[in-house]
C-alpha positions as MATLAB code, in Angstrom:
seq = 'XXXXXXXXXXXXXXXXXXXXXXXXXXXXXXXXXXXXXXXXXXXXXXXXXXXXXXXXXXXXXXXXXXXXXXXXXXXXXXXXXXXXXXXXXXXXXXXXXXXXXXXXXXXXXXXXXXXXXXXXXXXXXXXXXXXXXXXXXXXXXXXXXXXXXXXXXXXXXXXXXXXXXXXXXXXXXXXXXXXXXXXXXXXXXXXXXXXXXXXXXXXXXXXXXXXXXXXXXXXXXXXXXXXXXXXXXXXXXXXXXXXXXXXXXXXXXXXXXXXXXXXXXXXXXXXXXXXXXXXXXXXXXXXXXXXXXXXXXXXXXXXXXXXXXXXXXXXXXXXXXXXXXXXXXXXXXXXXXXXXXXXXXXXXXXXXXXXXXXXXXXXXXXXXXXXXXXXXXXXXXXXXXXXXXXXXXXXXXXXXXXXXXXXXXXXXXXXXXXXXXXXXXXXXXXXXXXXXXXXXXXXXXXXXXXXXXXXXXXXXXXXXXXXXXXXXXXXXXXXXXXXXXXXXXXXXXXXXXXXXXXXXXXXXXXXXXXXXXXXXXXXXXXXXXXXXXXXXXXXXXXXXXXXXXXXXXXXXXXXXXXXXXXXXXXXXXXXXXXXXXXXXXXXXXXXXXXXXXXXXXXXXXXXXXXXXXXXXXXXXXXXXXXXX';
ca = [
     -44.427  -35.615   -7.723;
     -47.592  -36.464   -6.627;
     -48.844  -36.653   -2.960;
     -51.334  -39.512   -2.137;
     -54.322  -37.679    0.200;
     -53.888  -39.186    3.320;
     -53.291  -38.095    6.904;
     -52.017  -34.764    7.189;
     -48.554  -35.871    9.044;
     -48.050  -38.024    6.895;
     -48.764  -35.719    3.535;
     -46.072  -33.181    5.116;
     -43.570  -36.329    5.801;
     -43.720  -36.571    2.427;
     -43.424  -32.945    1.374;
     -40.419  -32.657    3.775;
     -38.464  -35.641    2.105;
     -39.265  -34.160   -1.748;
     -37.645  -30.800   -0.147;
     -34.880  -32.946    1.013;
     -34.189  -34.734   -2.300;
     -34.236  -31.126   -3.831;
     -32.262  -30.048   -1.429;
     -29.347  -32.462   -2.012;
     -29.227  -30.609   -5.772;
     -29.175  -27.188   -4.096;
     -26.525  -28.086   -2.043;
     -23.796  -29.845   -3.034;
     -21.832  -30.029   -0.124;
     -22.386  -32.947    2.941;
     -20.845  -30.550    5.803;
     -22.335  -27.830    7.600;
     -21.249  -24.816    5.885;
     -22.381  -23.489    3.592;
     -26.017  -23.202    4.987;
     -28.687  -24.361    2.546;
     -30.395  -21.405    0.514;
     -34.364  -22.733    1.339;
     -36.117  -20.007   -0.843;
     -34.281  -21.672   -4.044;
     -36.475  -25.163   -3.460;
     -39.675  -23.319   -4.381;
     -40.596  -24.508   -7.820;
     -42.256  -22.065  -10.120;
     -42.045  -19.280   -7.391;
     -45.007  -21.736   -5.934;
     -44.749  -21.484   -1.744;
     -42.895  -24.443    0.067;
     -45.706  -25.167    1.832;
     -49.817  -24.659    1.607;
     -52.668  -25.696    4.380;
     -53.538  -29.274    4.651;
     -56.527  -28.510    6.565;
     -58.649  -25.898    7.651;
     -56.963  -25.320   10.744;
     -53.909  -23.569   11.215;
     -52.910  -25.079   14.470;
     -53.188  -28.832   13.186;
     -51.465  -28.173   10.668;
     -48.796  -26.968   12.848;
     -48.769  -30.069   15.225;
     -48.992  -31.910   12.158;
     -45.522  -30.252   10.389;
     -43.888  -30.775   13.752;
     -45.078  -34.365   13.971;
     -43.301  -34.966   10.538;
     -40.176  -33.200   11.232;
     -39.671  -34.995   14.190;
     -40.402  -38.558   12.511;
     -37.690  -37.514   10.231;
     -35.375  -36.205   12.228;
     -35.258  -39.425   14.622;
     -35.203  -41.767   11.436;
     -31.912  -40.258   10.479;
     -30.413  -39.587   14.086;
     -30.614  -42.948   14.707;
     -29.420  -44.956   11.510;
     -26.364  -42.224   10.468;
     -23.802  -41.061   12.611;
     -22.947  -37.402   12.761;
     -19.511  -37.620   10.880;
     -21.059  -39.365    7.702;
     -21.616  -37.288    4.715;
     -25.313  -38.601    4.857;
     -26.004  -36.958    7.726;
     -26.148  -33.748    6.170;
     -29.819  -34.299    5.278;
     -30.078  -33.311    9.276;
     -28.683  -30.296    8.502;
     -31.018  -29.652    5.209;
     -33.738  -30.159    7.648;
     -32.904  -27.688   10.107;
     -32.740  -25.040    7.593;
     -35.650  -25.828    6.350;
     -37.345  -25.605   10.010;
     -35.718  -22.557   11.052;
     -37.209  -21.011    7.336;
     -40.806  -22.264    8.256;
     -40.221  -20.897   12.068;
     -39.749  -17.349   10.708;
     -42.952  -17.688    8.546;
     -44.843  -19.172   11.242;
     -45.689  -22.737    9.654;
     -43.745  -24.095   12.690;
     -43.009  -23.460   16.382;
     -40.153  -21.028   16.071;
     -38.810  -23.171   18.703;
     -38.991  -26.349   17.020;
     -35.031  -26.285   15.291;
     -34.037  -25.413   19.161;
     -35.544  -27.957   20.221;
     -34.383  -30.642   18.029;
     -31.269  -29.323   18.369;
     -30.989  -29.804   22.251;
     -32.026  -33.355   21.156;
     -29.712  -34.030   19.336;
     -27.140  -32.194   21.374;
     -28.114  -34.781   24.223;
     -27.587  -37.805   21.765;
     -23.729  -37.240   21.057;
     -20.467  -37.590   23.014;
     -18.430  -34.518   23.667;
     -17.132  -35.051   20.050;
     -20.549  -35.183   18.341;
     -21.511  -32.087   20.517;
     -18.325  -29.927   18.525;
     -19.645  -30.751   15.448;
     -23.456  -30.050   15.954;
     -22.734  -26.862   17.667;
     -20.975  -25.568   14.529;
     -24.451  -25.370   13.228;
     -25.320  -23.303   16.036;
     -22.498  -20.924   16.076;
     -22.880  -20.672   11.736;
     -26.638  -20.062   11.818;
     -26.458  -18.128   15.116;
     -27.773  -14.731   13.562;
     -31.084  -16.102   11.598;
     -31.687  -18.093   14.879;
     -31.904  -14.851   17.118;
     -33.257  -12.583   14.369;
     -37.176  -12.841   15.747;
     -36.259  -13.372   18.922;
     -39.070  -14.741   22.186;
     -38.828  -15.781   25.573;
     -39.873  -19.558   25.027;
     -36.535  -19.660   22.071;
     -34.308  -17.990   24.705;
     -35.254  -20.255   27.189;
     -34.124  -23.206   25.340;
     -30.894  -21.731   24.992;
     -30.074  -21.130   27.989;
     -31.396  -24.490   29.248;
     -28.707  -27.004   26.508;
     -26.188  -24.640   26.958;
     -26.056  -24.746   30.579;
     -26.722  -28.679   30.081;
     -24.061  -29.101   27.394;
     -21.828  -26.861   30.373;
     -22.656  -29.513   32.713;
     -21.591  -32.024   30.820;
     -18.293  -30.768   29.930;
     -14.868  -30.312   32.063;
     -13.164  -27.380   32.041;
      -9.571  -28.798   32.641;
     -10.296  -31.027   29.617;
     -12.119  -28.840   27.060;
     -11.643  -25.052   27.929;
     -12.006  -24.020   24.258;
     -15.254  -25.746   23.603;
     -16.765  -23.929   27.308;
     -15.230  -20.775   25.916;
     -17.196  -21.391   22.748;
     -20.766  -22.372   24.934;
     -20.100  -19.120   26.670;
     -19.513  -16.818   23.665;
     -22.693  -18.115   22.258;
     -24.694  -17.383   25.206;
     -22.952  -13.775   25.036;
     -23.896  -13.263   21.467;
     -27.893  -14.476   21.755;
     -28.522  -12.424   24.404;
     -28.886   -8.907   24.218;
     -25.957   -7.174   26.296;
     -28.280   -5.490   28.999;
     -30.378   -8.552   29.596;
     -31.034   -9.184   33.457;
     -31.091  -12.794   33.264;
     -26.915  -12.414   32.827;
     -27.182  -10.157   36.068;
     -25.776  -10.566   39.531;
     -28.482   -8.147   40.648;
     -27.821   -8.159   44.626;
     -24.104   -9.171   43.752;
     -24.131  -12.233   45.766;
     -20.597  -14.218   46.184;
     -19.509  -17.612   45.207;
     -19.341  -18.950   48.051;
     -19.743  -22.227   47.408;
     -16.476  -22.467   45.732;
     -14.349  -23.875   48.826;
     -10.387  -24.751   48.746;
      -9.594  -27.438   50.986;
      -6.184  -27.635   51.629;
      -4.028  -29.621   54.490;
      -3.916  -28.396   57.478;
      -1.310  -29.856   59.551;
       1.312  -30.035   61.297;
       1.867  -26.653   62.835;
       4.749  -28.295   65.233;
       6.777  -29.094   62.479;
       6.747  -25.948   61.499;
       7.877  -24.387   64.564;
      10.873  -27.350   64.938;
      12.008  -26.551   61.324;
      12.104  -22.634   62.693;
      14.106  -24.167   65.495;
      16.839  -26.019   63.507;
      16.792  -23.212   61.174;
      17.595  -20.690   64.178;
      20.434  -23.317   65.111;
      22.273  -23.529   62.354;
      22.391  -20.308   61.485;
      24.078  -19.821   65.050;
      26.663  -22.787   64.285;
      26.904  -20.715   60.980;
      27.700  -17.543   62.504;
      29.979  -19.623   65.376;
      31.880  -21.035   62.393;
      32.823  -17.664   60.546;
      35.630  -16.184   60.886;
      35.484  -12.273   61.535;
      36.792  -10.468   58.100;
      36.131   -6.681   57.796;
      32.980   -4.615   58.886;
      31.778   -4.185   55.640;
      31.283   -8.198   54.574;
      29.621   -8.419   57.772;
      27.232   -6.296   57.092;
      26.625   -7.808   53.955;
      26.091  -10.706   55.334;
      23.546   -9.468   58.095;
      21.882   -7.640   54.791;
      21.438  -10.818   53.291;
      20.600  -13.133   56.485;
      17.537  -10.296   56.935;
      16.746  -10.882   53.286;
      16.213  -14.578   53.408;
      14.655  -14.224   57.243;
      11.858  -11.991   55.379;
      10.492  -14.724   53.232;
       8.993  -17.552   55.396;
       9.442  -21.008   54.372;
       7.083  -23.267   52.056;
       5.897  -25.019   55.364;
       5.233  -21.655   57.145;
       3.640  -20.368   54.451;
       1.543  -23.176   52.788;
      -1.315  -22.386   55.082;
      -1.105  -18.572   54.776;
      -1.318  -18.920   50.612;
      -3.836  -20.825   50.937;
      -6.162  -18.853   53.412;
      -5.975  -15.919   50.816;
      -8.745  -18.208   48.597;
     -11.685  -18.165   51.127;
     -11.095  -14.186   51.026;
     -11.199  -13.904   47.455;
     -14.507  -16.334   47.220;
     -16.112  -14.381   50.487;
     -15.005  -10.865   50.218;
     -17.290   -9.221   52.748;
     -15.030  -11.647   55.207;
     -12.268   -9.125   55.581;
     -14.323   -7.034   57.211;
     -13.277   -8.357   60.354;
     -10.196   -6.729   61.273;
      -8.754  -10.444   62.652;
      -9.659  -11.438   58.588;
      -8.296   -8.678   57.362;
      -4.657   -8.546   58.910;
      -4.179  -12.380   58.122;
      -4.713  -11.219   54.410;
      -2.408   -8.481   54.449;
       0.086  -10.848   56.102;
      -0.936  -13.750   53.840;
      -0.483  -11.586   50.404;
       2.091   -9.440   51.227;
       4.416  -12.836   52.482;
       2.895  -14.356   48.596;
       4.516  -11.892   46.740;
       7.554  -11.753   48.583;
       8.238  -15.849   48.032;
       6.476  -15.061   43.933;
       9.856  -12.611   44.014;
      12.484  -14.830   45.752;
      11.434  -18.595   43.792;
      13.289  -18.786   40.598;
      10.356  -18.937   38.007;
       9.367  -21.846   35.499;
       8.066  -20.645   31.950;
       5.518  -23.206   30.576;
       6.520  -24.642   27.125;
       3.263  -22.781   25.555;
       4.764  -19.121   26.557;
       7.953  -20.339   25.406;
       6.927  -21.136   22.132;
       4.864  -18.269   21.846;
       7.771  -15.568   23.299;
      10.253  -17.418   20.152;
       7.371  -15.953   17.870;
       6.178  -19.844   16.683;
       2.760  -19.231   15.443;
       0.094  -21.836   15.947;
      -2.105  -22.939   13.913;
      -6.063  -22.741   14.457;
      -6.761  -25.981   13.578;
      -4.369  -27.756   16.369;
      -6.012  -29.381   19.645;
      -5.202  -26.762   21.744;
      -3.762  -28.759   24.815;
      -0.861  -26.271   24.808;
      -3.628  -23.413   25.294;
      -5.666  -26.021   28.268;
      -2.545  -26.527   29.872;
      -2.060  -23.357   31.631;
      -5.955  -23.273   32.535;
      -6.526  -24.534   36.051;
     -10.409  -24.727   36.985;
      -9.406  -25.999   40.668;
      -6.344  -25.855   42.377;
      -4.342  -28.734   43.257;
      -3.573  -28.149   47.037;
      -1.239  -31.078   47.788;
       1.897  -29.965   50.063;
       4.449  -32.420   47.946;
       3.420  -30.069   44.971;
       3.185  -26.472   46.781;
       6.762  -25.789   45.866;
       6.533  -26.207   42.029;
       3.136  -24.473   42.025;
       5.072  -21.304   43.188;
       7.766  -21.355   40.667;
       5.101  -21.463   38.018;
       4.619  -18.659   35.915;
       1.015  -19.070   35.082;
      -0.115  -19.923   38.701;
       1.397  -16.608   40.007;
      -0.282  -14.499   37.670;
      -3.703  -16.471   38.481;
      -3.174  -15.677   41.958;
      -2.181  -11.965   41.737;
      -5.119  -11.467   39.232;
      -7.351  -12.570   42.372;
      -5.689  -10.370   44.246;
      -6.290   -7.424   42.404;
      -9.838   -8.129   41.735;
     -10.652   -8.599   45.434;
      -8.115   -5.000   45.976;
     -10.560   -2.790   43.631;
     -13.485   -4.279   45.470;
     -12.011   -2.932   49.079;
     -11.247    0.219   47.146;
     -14.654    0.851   46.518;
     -15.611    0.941   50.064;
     -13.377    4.275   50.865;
     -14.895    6.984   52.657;
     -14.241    8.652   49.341;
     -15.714    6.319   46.705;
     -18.845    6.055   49.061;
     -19.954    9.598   48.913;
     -20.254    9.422   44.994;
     -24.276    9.939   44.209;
     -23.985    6.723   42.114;
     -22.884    4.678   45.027;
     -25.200    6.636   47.469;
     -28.367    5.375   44.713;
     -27.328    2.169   44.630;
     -29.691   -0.425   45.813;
     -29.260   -1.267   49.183;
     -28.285   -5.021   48.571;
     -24.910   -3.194   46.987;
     -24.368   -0.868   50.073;
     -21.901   -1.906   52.462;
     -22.096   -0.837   56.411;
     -18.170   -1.263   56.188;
     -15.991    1.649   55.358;
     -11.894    0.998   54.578;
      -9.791    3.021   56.732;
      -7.532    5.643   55.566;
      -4.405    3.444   56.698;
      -5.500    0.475   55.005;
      -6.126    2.220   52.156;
      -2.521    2.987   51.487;
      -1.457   -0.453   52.330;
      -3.870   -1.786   49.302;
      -2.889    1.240   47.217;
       1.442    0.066   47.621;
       0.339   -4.101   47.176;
      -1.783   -2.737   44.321;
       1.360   -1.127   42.535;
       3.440   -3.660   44.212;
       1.323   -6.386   42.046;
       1.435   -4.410   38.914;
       4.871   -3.950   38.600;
       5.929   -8.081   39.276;
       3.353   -8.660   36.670;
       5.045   -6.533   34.026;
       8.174   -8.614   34.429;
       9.022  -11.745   32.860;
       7.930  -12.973   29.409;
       4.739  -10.669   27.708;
       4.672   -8.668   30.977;
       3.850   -5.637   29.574;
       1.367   -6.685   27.825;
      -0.342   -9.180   30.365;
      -0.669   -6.484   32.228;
      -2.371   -4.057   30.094;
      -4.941   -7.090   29.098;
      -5.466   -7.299   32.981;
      -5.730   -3.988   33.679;
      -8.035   -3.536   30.984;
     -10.830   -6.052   31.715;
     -10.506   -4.844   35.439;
     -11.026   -1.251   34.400;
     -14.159   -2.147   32.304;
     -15.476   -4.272   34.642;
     -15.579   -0.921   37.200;
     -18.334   -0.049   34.699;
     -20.285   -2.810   34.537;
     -19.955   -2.962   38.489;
     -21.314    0.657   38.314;
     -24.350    0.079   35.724;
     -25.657   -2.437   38.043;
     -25.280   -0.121   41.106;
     -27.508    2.224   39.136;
     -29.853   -0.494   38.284;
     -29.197   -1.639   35.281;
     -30.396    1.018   33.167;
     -31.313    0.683   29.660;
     -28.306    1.956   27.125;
     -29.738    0.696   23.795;
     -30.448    2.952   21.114;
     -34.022    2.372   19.472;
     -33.797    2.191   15.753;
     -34.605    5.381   14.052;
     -38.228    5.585   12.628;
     -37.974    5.967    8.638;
     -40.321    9.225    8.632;
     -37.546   10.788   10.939;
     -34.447    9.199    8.691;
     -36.288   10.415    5.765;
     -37.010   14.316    7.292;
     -33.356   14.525    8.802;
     -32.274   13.106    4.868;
     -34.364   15.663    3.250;
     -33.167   18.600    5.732;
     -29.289   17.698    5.213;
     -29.682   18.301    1.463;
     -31.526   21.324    1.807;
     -28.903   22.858    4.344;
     -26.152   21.555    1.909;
     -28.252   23.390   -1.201;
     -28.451   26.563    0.598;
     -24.816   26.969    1.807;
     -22.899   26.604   -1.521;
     -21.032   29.294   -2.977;
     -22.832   32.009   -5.099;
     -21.879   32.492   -8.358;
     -19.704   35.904   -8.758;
     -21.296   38.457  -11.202;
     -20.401   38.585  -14.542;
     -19.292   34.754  -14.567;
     -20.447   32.538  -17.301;
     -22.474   29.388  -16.312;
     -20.112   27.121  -18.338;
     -18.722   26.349  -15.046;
     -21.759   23.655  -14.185;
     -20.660   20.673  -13.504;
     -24.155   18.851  -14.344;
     -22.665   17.403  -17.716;
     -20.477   14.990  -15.325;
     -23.603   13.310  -14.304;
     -23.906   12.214  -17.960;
     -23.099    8.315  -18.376;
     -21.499    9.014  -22.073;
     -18.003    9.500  -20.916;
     -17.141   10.287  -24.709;
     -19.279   13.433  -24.602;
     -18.545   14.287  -20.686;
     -14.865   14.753  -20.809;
     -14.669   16.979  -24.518;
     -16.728   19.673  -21.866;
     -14.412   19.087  -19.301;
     -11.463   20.051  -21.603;
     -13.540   23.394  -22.787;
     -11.103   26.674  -22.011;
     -14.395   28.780  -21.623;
     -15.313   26.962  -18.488;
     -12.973   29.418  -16.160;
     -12.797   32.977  -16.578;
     -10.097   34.423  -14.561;
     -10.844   37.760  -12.758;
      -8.942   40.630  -13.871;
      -6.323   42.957  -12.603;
      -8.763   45.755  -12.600;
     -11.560   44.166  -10.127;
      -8.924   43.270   -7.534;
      -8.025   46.946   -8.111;
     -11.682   48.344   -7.288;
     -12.083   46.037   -4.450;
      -8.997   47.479   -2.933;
     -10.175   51.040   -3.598;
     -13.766   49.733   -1.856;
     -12.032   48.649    0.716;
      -9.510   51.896    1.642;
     -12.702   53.768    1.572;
     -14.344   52.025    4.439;
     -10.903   52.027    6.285;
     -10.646   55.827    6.021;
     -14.749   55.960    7.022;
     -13.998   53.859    9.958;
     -10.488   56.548   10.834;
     -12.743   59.685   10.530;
     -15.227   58.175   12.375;
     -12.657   56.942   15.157;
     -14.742   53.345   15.289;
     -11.933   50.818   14.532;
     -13.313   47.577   15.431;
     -13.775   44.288   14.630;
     -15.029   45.110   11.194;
     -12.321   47.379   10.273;
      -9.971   44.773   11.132;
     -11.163   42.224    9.009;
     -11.458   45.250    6.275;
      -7.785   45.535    6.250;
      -7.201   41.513    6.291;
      -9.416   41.665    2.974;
      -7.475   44.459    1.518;
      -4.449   42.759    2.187;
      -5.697   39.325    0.557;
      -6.825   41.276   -2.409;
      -3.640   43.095   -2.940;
      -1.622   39.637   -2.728;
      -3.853   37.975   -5.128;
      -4.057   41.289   -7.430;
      -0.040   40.921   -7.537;
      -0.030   37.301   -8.432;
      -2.249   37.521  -11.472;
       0.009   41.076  -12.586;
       3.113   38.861  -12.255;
       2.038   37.060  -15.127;
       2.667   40.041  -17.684;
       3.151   43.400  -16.200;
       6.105   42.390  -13.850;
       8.388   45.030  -15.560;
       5.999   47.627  -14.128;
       5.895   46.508  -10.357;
       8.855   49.077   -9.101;
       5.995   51.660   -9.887;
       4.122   50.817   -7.566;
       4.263   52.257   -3.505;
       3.248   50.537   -0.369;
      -0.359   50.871    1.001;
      -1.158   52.879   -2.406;
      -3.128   50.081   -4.766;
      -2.787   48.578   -7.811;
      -3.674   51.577   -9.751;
      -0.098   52.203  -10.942;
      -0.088   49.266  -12.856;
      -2.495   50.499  -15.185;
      -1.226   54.048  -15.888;
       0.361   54.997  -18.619;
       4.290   56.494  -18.450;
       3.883   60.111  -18.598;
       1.308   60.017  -16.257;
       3.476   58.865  -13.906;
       5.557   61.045  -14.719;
       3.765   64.583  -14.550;
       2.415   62.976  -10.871;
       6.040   63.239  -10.585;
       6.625   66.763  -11.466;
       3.472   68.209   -9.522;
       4.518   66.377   -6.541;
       8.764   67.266   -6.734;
       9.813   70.347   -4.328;
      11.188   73.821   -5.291;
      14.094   73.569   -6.513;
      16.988   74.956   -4.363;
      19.453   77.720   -5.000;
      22.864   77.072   -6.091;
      24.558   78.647   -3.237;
      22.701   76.080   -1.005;
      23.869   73.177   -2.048;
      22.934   71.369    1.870;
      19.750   71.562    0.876;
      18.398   68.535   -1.165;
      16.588   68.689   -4.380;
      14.463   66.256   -6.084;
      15.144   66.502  -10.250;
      12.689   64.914  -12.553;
      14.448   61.419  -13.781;
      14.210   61.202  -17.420;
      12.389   57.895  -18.168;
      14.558   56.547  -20.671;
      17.500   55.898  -17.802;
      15.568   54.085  -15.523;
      15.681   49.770  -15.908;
      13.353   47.838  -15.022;
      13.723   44.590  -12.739;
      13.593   42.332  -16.190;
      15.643   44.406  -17.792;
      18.527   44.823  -15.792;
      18.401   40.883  -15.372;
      18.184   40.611  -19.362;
      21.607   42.356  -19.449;
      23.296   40.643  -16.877;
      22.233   37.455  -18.803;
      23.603   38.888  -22.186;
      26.856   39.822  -20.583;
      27.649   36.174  -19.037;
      26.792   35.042  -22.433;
      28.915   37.053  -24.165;
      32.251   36.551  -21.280;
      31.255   32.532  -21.758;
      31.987   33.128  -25.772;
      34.748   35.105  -25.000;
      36.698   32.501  -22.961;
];
């Protein structure tokens, strides 16, 4: 197509919509996914784009001068669920191609992105940031400060802008984003001087502290009228009774402790409150009177647990209210619904999270935990003048394993628990990282001279470690011929018998002989060490495998041989044997001493071998079998 010369915005509009028309053959689909392949609009292996001008920076303002006209001229005449609209999407590929090659601002696709991102209802804004979360890897491959920047600032707008009762998932989604473009170390995500939320206040009612102390009253009075009206059984119901009366008397009531529960919140937003010992024995009373009344309510199961304990699976694609349900960004404090907030599964495990979380941060600030060097380095924003007494720090220690073990009952305990005590055990780290500063733990990519030496190095050590090959043994055992890509020629070679050649009786027989000779050197010389240890461990080896291979045909002549004397009697003939036999037999002894024993040559032809003897017992159950 030809291109008029004119302005030089107006000569890239037009190049941008010809890439878009080519675009909509590339791509077939009119959703998001899957992201447009740029490099195949090139025609002729031609670039996308060339220099309109001499300058480089007009052209730039010029390209994003176009894109923008563009970009506007469909935001405003399509909406974002019509298949049309995918020629926004075409375009921001095409940007974020030209922002790695530095035609455009590498900014520019975040920026029209944040535009358009402040264009759309909460709706649009889950569709467009499906573009963000599919391309998220080519957007932060070259990243820069002015491209994180603009992240940060339409996320934390588009976080504004959404509630977290109402859409939990899509924050969750904002958040994970954020976690994935920056790098996991980055400062910016830092509570350097760890500095509390304190702005996060819980009002709550505070009232009527009279009608608590009348509703002890009548509760003191008709327990007497109670105890007026019973009749007196035997000791032991009575002290059942009292058992139980001292049960109930240990929980207070909703009224009495409405204020209490609710206390416990400006401790967990303001920590460093508790160290005033007033502060900190209201909390102990506050939490330690929570758990007891967590214990004693009967306990409501929310329909999502339910569902999920009866194993019904749901499905990705639903709405997730069940999932937004049980998330509660800020508490509802009313005293008509204090009492069902108790019995509520989900709500007790909120608050007893808290409550740990706040417990491992007074456990930190033990005389113990203080004199660790990392603490001692810390910066002194980090350092607290406080130090937990040895008392208190049992008391947290019991409600600590107190807590654990109510969250391990009910429904998924076990595992709630583990997840819990998981994140809180990793977060000790991160808590620790930042008391050493924040130091640096990534890895710098490995430089391809060193890759390439340590490569080079691993083959040679490889190459010089394998096994020598034994003397006498015939180089048909290469296995080069398997690196051959004609299997019709590679696997005839594989099949050749010549390509093992099993060692013989007779070497295993010298090495044994080698190796009693060093034994005996070592004995005369009374040195037995280490060597002649692992002398007699070869021996030994050699006279195991020298059996096995003699099993195969000389297995009639093993009672010949004698323990600790070799293999050389294997490979002797008969009479030898025998006349070794008659030079080594005693004097024969008189007749009229017949106590004293004599040793008479056995002729040869009355001894049976092993295989023999079991050859005849085989022939005679033959023969009794024919018999019968």
């Amino acid at each position: 197509m030809a291109v008029p010369d004119s302005a030089p915005s107006d000569t890239l509009t037009l190049k941008l919509e010809v890439l878009l028309e080519r675009a909509r053959d590339v791509k077939q689909s009119t959703s998001i996914n899957p992201p447009l392949t740029v490099s195949e609009l090139a025609q002729d292996g031609q670039p996308l784009f060339t220099l309109v001008s001499s300058n480089k920076d007009t052209d730039i303002v010029a390209f994003e001068k176009a894109a923008k006209a563009i970009f506007y001229n469909n935001l405003g005449s399509k909406p974002i669920n019509d298949p049309s609209f995918v020629n926004v999407w075409n375009l921001l590929d095409i940007l974020q191609f030209c922002g790695d090659r530095d035609l455009c601002s590498p900014q520019l696709v975040l920026l029209l992105v944040e535009e358009l991102l402040d264009s759309q209802s909460i709706s649009g804004c889950r569709t467009a940031f499906k573009f963000l979360e599919t391309r998220r890897e080519a957007i932060i491959a070259n990243t820069s400060k002015n491209k994180d920047l603009v992240i940060l600032r339409f996320c934390n707008e588009l976080l504004r802008r959404l509630s977290r009762a109402e859409d939990p998932v899509f924050c969750g989604r904002v958040y994970v984003f954020l976690f994935q473009s920056f790098p996991l170390g980055d400062k910016s995500s830092v509570n350097l001087r760890g500095n509390f939320h304190t702005d996060n206040v819980t009002t709550f009612e505070d009232y009527l502290k009279a009608s608590v102390a009348e509703e002890e009253d009548t509760v003191g009075e008709t327990t007497e009228v109670k105890e007026e009206s019973k009749p007196e059984e035997t000791d032991s119901k009575q002290s059942e009774l009292e058992k139980t009366d001292k049960k109930k008397q240990s929980t207070l009531g909703f009224d009495a402790l409405y204020p209490l529960f609710w206390t416990l919140q400006l401790y967990f937003s303001d920590p460093p409150k508790l160290f005033v010992e007033e502060n900190f024995k209201q909390f102990q009373e506050g939490l330690e009177a929570t758990l007891a009344k967590f214990k004693e309510v009967p306990k409501v199961i929310q329909s999502g647990d339910s569902e999920r304990k009866k194993g019904n699976q749901v499905r990705s694609g639903d709405d997730h209210e069940d999932f937004a349900s049980t998330f509660n960004p800020k508490y509802l404090t009313s005293r008509d619904l204090f009492k069902l907030e108790l019995s509520d599964l989900a709500f007790q495990r909120h608050i007893l999270v808290q409550a740990l979380i706040l417990i491992d941060f007074l456990l930190t600030l033990t005389d113990k935990s203080k004199k660790r060097s990392y603490y001692e380095k810390a910066q002194k924003a980090m350092q607290y003048s406080f130090t937990l007494r040895e008392e208190d720090t049992e008391w947290a220690l019991g409600i600590k394993n107190s807590i654990a073990n109510y969250l391990q009952d009910g429904p998924d305990g076990k595992f709630y628990y583990r997840m819990v005590d998981t994140v809180l055990s990793r977060d000790k780290n991160w808590v620790r990282w930042k008391m050493e500063n924040c130091q640096p733990f990534t890895r710098n990519r490995v430089p391809t001279k060193d890759f390439l030496e340590a490569k080079s190095g691993a083959h040679n050590e490889l190459r010089s470690k394998s096994v020598a090959k034994p003397a006498g043994r015939t180089t048909a055992s290469s296995l080069l011929f398997l690196s051959s890509t004609d299997a019709e020629r590679g696997l005839p070679k594989l099949k050749q018998a010549d390509r093992f050649t099993a060692p013989s009786i007779e070497s295993y027989a010298d090495k044994i002989r080698a190796s009693d000779v060093l034994i005996e050197l070592d004995q005369g010389l009374s040195r037995l060490d280490e060597n002649t240890r692992q002398e007699e461990e070869k021996k030994t080896s050699n006279m195991w495998r020298g059996l096995r291979l003699a099993s195969k045909n000389r297995l009639s002549s093993f009672d010949r041989l004698e323990h600790g004397k070799g293999l050389e009697r294997l490979f002797q003939p008969v009479t030898s044997i025998e006349a070794a036999g008659e030079d080594n037999a005693l004097p024969t002894a008189p007749e009229s001493a017949p106590n004293v024993m004599s040793r008479d040559p056995v002729p040869q032809e009355q001894v049976q071998s092993v295989e023999e003897q079991r050859a005849d017992q085989r022939s005679q159950v033959t023969t009794d079998t024919a018999a019968e």
